[in-house]
N, C-alpha and C positions, 0 to 999 in steps of 0.2 A: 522053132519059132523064129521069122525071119524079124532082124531088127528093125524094119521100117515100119511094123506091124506095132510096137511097143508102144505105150501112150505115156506120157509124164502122168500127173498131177493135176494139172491142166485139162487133160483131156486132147493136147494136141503132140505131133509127132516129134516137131521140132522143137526145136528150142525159143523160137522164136515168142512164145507165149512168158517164158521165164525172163528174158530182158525185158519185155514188156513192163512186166510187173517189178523189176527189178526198177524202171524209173519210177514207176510211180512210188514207190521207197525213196527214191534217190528224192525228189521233188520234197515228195512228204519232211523228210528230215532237215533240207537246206529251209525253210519254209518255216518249222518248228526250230531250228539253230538261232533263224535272222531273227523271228519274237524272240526268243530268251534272250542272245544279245542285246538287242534294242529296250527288252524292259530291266536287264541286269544295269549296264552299261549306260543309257542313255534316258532312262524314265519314259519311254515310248516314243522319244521325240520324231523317229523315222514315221512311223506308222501311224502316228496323228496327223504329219504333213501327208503322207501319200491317202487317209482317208481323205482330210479334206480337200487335198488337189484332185480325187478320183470324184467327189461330189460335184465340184465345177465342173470337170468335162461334163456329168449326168445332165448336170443342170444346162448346161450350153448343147447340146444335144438334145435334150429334147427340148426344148424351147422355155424354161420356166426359172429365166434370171430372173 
């Protein structure tokens, strides 16, 4: 059996599918790090301001200051 023939896991040859999904781990956990941080640490106080700053663009975009 020639090795280019072997499939991971995935279902593809390279590896290419393994980093893949190795970010979106990597993502996932900085992501779940900055919550714990921010509600250990900080009582939410990042993640209340970037809701509410994230609502103003909404609202300024679509038209409904």
């Amino acid at each position: 059996m020639l090795l280019s023939t072997i499939k991971n896991v995935y279902g593809r040859r390279s590896a290419c599918a393994i980093a893949l999904a190795m970010r979106y781990v990597i993502v996932i956990a900085a992501i779940a790090f900055f919550l714990i941080w921010d509600g250990l640490y900080n009582q939410g106080r990042y993640l209340d301001i970037s809701v509410r700053e994230l609502n103003h663009v909404v609202r300024y975009v679509t038209g409904k200051a």
